[in-house]
SEKEMI-435973 format. One record per residue (C-alpha): residue number from 1; chain; y, x, z. Coordinates in pm, whole numbers. Layout:
// residues N
{NUM A {Y X Z}}
...
// end
This chain:
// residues 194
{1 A {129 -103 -674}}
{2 A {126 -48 -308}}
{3 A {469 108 -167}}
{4 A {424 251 198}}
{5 A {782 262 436}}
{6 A {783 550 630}}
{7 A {556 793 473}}
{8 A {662 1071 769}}
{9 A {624 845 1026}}
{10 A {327 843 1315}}
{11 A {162 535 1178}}
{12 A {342 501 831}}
{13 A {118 879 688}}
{14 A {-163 760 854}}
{15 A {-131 419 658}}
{16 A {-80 635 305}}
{17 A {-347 933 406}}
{18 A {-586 610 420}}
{19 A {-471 480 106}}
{20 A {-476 816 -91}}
{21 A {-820 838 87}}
{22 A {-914 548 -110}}
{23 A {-838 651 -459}}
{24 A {-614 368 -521}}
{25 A {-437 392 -803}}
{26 A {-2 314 -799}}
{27 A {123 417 -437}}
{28 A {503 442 -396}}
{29 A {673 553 -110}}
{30 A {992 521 21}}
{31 A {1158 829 233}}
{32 A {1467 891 329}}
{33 A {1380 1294 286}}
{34 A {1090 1367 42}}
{35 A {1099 1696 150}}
{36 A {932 1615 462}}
{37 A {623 1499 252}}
{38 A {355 1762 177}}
{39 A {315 1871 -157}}
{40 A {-35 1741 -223}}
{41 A {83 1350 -120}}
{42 A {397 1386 -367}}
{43 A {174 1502 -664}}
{44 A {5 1172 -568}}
{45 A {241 928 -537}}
{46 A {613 802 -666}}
{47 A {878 851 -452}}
{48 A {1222 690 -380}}
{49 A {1420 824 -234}}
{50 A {1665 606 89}}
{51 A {1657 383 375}}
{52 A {1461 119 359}}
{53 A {1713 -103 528}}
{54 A {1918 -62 192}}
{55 A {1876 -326 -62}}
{56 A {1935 -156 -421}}
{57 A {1681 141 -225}}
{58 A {1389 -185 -175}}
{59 A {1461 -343 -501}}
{60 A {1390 -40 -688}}
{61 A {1064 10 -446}}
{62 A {948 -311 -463}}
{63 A {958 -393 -849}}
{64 A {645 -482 -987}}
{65 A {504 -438 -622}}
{66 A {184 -612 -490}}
{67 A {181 -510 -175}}
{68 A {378 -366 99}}
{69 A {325 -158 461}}
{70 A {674 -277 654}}
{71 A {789 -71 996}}
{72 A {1081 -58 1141}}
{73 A {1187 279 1241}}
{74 A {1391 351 1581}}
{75 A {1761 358 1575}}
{76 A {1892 449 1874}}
{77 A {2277 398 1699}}
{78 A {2179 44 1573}}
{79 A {2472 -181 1711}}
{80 A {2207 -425 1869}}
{81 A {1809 -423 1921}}
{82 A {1843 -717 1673}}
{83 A {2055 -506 1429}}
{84 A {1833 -244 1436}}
{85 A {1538 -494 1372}}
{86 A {1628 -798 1165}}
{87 A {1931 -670 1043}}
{88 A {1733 -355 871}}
{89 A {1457 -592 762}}
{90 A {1713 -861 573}}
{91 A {1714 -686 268}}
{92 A {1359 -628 247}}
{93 A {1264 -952 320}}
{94 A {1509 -1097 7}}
{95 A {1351 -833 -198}}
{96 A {1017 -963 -113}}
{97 A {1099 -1297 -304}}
{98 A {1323 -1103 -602}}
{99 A {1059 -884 -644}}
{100 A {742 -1115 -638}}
{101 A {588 -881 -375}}
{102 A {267 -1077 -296}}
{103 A {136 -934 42}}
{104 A {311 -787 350}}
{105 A {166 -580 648}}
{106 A {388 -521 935}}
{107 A {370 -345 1272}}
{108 A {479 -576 1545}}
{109 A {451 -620 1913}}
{110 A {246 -885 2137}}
{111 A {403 -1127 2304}}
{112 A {433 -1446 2118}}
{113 A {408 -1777 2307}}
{114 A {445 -1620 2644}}
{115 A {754 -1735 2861}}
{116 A {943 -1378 2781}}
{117 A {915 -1374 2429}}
{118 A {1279 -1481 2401}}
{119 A {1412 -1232 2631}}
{120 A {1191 -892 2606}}
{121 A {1455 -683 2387}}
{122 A {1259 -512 2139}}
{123 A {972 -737 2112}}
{124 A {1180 -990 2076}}
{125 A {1350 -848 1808}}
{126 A {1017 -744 1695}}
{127 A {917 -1093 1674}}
{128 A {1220 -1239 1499}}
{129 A {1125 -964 1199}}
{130 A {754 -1169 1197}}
{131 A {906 -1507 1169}}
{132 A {1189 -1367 889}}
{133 A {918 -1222 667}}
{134 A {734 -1473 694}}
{135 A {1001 -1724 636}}
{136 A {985 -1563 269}}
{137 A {646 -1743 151}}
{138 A {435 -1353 139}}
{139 A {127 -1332 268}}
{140 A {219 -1200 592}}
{141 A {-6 -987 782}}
{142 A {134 -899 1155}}
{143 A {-24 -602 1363}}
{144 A {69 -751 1690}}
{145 A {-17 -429 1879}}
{146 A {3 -325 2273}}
{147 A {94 -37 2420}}
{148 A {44 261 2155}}
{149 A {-195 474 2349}}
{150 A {-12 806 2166}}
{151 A {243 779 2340}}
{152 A {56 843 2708}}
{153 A {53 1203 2546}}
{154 A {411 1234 2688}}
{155 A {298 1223 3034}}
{156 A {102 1544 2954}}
{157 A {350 1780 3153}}
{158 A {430 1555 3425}}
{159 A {26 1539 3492}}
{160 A {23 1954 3482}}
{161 A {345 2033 3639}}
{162 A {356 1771 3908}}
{163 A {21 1615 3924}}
{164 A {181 1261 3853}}
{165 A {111 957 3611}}
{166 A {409 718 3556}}
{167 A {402 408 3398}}
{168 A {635 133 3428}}
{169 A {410 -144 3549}}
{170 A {144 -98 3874}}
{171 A {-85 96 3878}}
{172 A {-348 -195 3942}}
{173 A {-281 -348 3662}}
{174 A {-450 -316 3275}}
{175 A {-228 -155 2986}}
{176 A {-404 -269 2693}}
{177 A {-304 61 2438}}
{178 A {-414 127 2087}}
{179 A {-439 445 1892}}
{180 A {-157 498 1585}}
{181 A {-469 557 1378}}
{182 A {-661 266 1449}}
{183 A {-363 71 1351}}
{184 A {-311 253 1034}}
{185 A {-672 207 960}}
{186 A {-632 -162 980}}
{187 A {-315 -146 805}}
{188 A {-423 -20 492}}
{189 A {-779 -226 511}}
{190 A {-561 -517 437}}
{191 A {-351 -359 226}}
{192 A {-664 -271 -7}}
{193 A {-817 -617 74}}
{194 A {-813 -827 -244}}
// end
């Protein structure tokens, strides 16, 4: 059984479109509104329904589990970036042991073992959600990803209406990016990968 957190999201129905690709058999998903699944991918797979921040919501996903696709979604109301990020991920990561859960793929951020890995908000937080699932004993797989090159599709107007590009670093430096699909791809690769 391979259960898939956020089935809706950018990456997360990329990650199960792979999987259901694949014919693999026993794919749970958990979504806060099944609804905003499409028909075809619920005939497919088993649902439940909640946060994944909640624990009785990731016990019930995660029993009899194998494997697991972990992301973090935004939440801009989250007290804290490390609420919203290791605080969400705390009952997951206990269910991971409960459960037996034997493998773990997670989106993260780069940034490890430079001198603002301690202090870069998000990533930080991002990074602290690496070291408390792996902390668990799972076979941890991190996506430490770069910029996500979907989101330069935001500067779309502001290149037609204004004739501008705006990035917040200069404009002689590199942005390393990578597609949402490409890192879904991966994703469920080692997800399938016995």
């Amino acid at each position: 059984m391979i259960v898939v957190t956020t089935p809706s999201g950018n990456i997360g129905h990329q990650v199960l479109d792979n999987l259901l690709t694949s014919n693999v058999q026993g794919i749970r998903v958990i979504a806060r509104d099944p609804s905003e699944l499409p028909h075809p991918v619920l005939e497919r797979v088993e649902v439940v329904e909640g946060s994944h921040g909640d624990s009785d919501v990731v016990d019930t996903a995660f029993a009899g589990a194998d494997a697991v696709f972990w992301l973090v979604p935004p939440d801009p109301r989250a007290s804290s970036v490390e609420a919203a990020y290791v605080g969400f991920t705390r009952p997951a990561s206990e269910a991971f042991k409960r459960e037996g859960v034997k493998r773990v793929v997670g989106v993260s951020a780069l940034g490890r073992g430079t001198p603002w890995a301690a202090h870069a908000g998000m990533i930080t937080a991002s990074l602290a959600v690496d070291d408390l699932i792996a902390s668990t004993g799972v076979s941890y797989r991190a996506l430490a990803n770069p910029s996500f090159m979907d989101n330069l599709l935001r500067q779309v107007d502001a290149i037609k209406n204004d004739s501008t590009f705006r990035l917040p670093i200069s404009g002689d430096l590199k942005q390393p990016s990578c597609a949402a699909r490409d890192i879904a791809a991966t994703a469920a690769r080692l997800l399938l990968d016995d």
